[in-house]
N, C-alpha and C positions, 0 to 999 in steps of 0.2 A: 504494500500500500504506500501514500505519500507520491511517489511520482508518476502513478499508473493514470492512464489518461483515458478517461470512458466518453466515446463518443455518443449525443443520444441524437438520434434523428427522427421528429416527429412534428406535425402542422399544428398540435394541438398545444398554445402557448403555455397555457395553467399546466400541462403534462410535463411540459419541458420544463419548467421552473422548480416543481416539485419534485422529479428527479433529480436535477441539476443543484440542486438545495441539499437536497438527502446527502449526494456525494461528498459533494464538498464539505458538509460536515463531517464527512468520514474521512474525509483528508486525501479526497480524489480528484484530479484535474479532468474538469468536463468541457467538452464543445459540445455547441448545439448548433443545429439546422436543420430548417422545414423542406430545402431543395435537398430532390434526388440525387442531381446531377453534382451539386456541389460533394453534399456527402460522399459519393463514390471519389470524387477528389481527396478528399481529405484522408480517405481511408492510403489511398494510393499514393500522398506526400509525405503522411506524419507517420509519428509514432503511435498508433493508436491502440491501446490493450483489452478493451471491450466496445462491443457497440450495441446500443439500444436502438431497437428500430421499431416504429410504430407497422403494424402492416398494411394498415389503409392509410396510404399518402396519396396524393395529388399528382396527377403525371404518373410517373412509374409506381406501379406497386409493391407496395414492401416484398414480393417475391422474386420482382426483377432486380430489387436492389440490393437483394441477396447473396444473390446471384450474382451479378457484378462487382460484390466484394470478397466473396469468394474463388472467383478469378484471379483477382489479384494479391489476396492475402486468404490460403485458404482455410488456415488453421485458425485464423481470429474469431473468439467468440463473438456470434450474434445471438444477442436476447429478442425476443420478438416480443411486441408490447400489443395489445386489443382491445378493446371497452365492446367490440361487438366482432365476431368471429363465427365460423363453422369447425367444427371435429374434424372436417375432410379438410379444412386450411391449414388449422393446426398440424396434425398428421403429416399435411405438404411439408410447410413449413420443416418440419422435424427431419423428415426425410431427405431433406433440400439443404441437412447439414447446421441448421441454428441451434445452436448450446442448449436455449430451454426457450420456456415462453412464460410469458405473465399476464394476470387479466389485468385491467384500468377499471376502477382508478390503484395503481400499484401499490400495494403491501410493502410496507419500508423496511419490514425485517426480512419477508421472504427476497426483497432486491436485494440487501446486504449482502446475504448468503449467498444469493447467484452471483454477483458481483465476487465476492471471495474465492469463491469456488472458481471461476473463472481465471482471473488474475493471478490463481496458484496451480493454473493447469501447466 
């Protein structure tokens, strides 16, 4: 912990804040963004040691941008985040390679722990 940098990618501001909040109190360095395109950037420049991603975004959907983070960094955890979801997205999801998933509005202990778990794989 300390200089692990979790990226969260999500349109929903109150979501970003509230995770973004969490972390930092746990003495995690977060980026946030709403664009797809950028986040695939970010993943692809920085150091980046987890990523939260919402899976209904705007433009690409959290499966393409999955996707295209795993192209480029395939081992990096991705959290999948949802307030509304299918079994059969989830399961994709899973399948498609993301560390775990979480319902919204996010349980800040169960994120703790995925985030831990994560950052100590």
């Amino acid at each position: 912990m300390g200089e692990d940098t979790i990226l969260i990618i999500d349109d929903d501001i109150v979501s970003q804040r509230q995770i973004s909040i969490t972390l930092r109190n746990r003495g995690y360095v977060t980026k946030i963004t709403s664009s797809s395109p950028v986040a695939v950037k970010i993943v692809q420049a920085e150091l980046i040691d987890v990523v939260i991603l919402d899976i209904n975004m705007p433009g690409w959907m959290g499966m393409e941008i999955l996707k295209e983070i795993h192209i480029s960094k395939p081992k990096l955890p991705v959290i999948i985040t949802s307030a509304f979801t299918t079994e059969e997205l989830l399961i994709e999801a899973l399948e498609r390679g993301a560390y775990s998933f979480m319902r919204k509005p996010v349980n800040t202990n169960f994120l703790n722990d995925l985030i831990e778990e994560a950052v100590g794989m």
